[in-house]
NULOMAR-109439 format. One record per residue (C-alpha): residue in three letters; x, y, z; residue number from 0. Coordinates in steps of 0.001 Angstrom, whole numbers, plus 500000, padded with zeros to 6 digits. Example, Ala and Ser with C-alpha at 12.3 -4.5 7.8 and 13.67 -1.06 7.14 Angstrom:
<lumros>
[lumro "ALA" [512300 495500 507800] 0];
[lumro "SER" [513670 498940 507140] 1];
</lumros>
This chain:
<lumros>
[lumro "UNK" [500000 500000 500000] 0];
[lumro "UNK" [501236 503320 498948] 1];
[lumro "UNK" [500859 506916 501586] 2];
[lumro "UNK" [501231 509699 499700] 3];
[lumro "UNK" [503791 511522 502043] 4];
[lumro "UNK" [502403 514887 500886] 5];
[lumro "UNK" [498698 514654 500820] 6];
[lumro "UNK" [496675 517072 498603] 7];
[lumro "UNK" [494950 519866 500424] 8];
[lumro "UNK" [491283 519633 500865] 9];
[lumro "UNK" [488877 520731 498442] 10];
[lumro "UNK" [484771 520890 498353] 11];
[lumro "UNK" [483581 520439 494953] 12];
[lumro "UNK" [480026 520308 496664] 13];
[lumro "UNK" [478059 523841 496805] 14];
[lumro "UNK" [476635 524247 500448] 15];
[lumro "UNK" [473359 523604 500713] 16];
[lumro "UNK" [472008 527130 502416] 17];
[lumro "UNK" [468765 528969 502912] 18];
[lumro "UNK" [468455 532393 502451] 19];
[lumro "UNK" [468733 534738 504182] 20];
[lumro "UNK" [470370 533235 507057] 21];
[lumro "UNK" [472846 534633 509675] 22];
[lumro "UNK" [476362 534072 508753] 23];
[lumro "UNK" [479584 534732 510849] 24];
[lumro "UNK" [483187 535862 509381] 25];
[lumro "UNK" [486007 535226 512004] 26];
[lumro "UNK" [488299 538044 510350] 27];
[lumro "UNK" [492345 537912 511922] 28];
[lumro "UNK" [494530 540921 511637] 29];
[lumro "UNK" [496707 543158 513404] 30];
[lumro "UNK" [494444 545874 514661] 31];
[lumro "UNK" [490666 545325 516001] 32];
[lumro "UNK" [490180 549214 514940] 33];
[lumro "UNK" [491954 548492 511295] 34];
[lumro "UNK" [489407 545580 510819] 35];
[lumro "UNK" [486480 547090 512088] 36];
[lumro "UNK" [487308 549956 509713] 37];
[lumro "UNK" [487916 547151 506825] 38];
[lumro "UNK" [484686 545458 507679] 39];
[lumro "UNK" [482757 548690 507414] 40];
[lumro "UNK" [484132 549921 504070] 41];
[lumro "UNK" [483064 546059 502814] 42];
[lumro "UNK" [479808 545406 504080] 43];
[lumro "UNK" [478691 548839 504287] 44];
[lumro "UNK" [475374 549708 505629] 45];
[lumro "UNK" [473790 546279 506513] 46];
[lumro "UNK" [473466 545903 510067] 47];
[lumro "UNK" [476307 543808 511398] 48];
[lumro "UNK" [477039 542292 514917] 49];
[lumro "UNK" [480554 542525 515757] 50];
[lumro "UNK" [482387 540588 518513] 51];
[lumro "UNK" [486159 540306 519919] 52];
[lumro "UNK" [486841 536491 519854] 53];
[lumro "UNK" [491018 536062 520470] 54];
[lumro "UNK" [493931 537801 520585] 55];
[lumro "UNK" [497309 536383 520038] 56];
[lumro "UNK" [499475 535661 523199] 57];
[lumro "UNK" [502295 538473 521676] 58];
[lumro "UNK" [499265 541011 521289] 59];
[lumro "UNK" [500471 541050 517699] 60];
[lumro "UNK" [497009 539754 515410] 61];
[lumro "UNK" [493461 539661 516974] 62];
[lumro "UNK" [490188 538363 515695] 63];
[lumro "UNK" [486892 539263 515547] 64];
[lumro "UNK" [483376 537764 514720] 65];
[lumro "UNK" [481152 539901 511961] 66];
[lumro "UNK" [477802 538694 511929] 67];
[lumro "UNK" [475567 539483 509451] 68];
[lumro "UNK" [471974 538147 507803] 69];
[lumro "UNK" [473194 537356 503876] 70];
[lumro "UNK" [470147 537676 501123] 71];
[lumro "UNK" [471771 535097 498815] 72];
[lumro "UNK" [475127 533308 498036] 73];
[lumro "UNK" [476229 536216 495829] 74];
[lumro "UNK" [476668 538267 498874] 75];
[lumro "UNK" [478123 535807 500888] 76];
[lumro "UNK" [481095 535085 498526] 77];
[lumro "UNK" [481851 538845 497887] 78];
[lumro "UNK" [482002 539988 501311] 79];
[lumro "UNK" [484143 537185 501773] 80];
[lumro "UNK" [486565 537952 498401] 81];
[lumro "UNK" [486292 541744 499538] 82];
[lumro "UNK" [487796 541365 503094] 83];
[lumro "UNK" [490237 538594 502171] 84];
[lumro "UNK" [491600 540996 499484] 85];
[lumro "UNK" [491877 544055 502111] 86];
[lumro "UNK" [495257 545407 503306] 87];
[lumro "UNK" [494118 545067 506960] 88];
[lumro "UNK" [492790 541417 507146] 89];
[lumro "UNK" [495296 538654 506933] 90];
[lumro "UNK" [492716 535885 507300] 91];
[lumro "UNK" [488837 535675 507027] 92];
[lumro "UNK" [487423 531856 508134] 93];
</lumros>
């Protein structure tokens, strides 16, 4: 039996199954709760949004927050999430 010493990283070729709207949560990492909050208000904009600390690093260095936020459709979902992944502030959005 061959073990692939360098397995191949997880994919989903599956489309979640979702019904909208629904509340959805963002854990967004980065170095500066005020720099994200700022980052999640340019991206989602006006929709009301609940926004929570949940961790900061040991160092201090990165912290993360929760954004929650009712989605209208999967269109929405996947830009907010493109938007803040692609902003200077957030390092990581889960």
């Amino acid at each position: 039996m061959h073990i692939d010493p360098f397995p191949k990283p997880f994919s989903c070729t599956e489309k979640p199954d979702i019904d909208y709207p629904c509340p959805w949560t963002y854990k967004v990492i980065g170095m500066s709760e005020d720099a994200l909050k700022k980052a999640i208000a340019t991206v989602i904009g006006e929709s009301e949004v609940l926004i929570t600390p949940s961790h900061t690093s040991s160092g201090g260095k990165y912290c993360s927050i929760n954004v929650e936020v009712v989605l209208e459709d999967d269109e929405t979902r996947l830009r907010y999430y493109q938007n803040l992944k692609n902003h200077a502030a957030v390092k990581v959005v889960m």
